[in-house]
C-alpha positions in Angstrom: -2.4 18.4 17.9 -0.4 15.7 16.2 0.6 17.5 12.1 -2.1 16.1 9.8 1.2 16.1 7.0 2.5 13.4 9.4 -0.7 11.3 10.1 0.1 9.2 6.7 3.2 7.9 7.1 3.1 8.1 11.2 0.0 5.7 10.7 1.6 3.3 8.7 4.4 2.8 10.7 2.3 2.2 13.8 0.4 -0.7 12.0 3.8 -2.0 11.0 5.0 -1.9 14.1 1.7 -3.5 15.8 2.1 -6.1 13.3 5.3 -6.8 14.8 4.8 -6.9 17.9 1.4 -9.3 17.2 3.8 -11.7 15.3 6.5 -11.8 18.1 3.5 -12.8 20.7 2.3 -15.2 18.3 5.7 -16.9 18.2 6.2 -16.8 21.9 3.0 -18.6 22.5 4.6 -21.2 20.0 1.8 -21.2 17.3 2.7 -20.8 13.4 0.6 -19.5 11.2 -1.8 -22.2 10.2 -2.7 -22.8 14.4 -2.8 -18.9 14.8 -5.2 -18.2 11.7 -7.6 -21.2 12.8 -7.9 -20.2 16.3 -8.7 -16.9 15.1 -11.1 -17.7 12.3 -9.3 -15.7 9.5 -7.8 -17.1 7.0 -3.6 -17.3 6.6 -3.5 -15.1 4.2 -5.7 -11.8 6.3 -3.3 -13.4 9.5 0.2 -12.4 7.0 -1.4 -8.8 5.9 -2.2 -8.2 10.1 1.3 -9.4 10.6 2.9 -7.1 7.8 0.8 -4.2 9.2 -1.4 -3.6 6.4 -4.5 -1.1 6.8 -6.5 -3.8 4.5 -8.1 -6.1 7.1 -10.9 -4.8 9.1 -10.3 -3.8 12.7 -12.2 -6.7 13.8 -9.8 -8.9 12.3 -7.2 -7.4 14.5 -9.3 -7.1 17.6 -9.4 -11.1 17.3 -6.1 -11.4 17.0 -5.5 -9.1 20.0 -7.9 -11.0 21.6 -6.7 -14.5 20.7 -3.2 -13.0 21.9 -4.4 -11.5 25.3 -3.7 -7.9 24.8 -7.3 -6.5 23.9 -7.8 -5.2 27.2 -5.2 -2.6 25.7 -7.8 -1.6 23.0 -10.3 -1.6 25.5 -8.4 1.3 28.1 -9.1 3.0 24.2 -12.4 2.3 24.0 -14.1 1.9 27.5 -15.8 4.8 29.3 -13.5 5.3 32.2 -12.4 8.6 33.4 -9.5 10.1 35.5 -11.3 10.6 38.8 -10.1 14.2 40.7 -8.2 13.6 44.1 -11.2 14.3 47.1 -10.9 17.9 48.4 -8.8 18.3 51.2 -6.8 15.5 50.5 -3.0 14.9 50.5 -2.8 14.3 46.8 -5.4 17.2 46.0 -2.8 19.2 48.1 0.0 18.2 46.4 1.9 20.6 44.0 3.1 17.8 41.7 3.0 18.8 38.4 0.7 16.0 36.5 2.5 12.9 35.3 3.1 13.0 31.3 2.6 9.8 29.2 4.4 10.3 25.9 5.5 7.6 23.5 8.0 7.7 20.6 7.5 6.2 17.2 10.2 5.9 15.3 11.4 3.9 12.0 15.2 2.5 12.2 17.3 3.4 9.1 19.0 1.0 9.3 16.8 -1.3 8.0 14.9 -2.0 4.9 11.7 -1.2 6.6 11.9 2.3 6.1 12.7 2.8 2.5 9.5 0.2 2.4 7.2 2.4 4.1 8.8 5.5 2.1 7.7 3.3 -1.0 4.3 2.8 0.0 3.8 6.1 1.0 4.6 7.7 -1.8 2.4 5.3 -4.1 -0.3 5.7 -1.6 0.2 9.7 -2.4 0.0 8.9 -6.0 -3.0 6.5 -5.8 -4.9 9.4 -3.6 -3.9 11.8 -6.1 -5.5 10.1 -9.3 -8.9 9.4 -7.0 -8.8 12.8 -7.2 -7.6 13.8 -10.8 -8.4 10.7 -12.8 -6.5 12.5 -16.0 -3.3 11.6 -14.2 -3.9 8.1 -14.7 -3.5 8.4 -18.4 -0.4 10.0 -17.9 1.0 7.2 -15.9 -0.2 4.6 -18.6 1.8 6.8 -21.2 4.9 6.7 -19.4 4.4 2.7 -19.0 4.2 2.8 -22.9 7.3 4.8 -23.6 8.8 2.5 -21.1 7.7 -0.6 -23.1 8.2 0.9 -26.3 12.2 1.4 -25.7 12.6 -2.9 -26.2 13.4 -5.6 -23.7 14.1 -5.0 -20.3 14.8 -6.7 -17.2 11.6 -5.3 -15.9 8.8 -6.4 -18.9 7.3 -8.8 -16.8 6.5 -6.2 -14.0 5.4 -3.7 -16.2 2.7 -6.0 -18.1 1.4 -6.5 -14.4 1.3 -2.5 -14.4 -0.5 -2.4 -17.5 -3.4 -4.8 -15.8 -3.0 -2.6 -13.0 -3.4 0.8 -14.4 -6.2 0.1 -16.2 -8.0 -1.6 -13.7 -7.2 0.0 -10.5 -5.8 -3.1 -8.5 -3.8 -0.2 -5.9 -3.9 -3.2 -3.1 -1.3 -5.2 -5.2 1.4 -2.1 -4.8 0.2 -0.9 -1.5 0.7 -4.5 0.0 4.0 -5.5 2.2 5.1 -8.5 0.6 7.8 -9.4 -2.2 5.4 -9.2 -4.8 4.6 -5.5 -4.2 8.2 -4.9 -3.2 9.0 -5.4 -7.1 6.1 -3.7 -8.2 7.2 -0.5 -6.4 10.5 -0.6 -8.1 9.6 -0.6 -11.6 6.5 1.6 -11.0 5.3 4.0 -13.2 2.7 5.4 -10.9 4.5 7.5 -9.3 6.1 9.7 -11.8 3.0 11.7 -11.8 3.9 13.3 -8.5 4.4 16.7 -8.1 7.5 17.6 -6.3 5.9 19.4 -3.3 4.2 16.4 -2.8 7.0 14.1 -2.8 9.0 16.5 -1.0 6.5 16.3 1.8 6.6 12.5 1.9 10.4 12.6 2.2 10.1 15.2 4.6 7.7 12.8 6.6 10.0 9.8 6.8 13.2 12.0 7.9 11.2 13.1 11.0 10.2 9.4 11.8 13.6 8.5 11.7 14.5 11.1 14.2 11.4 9.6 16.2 8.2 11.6 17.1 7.0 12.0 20.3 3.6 11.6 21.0 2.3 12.6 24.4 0.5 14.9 26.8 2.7 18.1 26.3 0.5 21.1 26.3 -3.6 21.5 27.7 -5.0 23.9 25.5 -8.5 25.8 27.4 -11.2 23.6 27.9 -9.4 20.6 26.4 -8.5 18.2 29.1 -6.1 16.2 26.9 -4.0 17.1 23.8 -1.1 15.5 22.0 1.5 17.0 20.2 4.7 15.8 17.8 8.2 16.5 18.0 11.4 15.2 16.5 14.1 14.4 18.3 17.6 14.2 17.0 
């Protein structure tokens, strides 16, 4: 089965690139964003987050967009009910010795871009948001860093960290878990994520150097009684 430590970051990175790939068909078709979002029936702004790859929109959202786009017969090979039929007995292809054909696919994050050390932001903030859902104590202790910050005089980052202070105390995580500029900034002056412990960001880290190895998603193994499985490698 695909590593549960893996399913964070691996799931980001698959929106992000399905984003992509929704904004490059968009563009071939020729529309820009106001055409796109009206022929949806979303609004610009829920059109950029699909775009960027953010997990905030509902999966209907994206279904229209895949639909609008012509690729939700791709969802719907997901979704429907059909079934691999077994070759007739007696037949030459139930005869056959082939072994099985294997479908694998490889997600990987290029290094050489920005989009990685993006999606290593995010994920560690997302690890620090899920922690204080959890332990709402740490919360106070981010806030008391953001004062010691404050409290050592002007700074280049003031205005960011007044937003944190709004933030913190009210629990706006979409503003720092978005892909824009805005949340970019946010990131970098964040106090948030000081309250993680170092297994945990350790295990993040370890997460983004195996996606930018690539992992392999596929049919590799059929445990018994399990007529599909999946598995993730790295490749080097």
């Amino acid at each position: 089965m695909i590593s549960t430590q893996l399913s964070s970051v691996l799931e980001r990175q698959l929106l992000l690139q399905l984003g992509d790939r929704l904004r490059q068909l968009r563009k071939a078709q020729g529309w820009g964003t106001v055409e796109m979002a009206s022929r949806v029936g979303i609004s610009r702004n829920t059109l950029r987050d699909i775009e960027n790859g953010n997990p905030a929109p509902s999966i209907g959202s994206y279904l229209r967009v895949m639909s609008v786009l012509g690729v939700s017969g791709e969802l719907a090979l997901l979704a429907g009910d059909g079934v691999i039929q077994p070759a007739p007995v007696g037949s030459a292809a139930a005869r056959s010795r082939r072994i099985n054909s294997v479908v694998q696919v490889i997600v990987a994050a290029d290094p050489s871009r920005h989009t990685v050390q993006d999606l290593q932001s995010v994920a560690l903030h997302q690890a620090a948001v899920d922690l204080v859902k959890v332990n709402p104590a740490l919360l106070v202790k981010a806030e008391q860093t953001l004062a010691r910050w404050m409290a050592k005089g002007p700074s280049r980052s003031n205005s960011l960290w007044l937003q944190w202070e709004a933030i913190l105390h009210n629990r706006q995580w979409r503003k720092v878990l978005a892909y824009n500029r805005r949340a970019q900034e946010l990131r970098q002056s964040s106090p948030l994520v000081t309250i993680l412990p170092k297994e945990t960001r350790n295990l993040v880290l370890d997460q983004i150097a195996a996606l930018k190895k690539g992992v392999v998603m596929g049919k590799a193994t059929k445990a018994p009684g399990d007529p599909f499985s999946m598995s993730s490698t790295s490749r080097a």
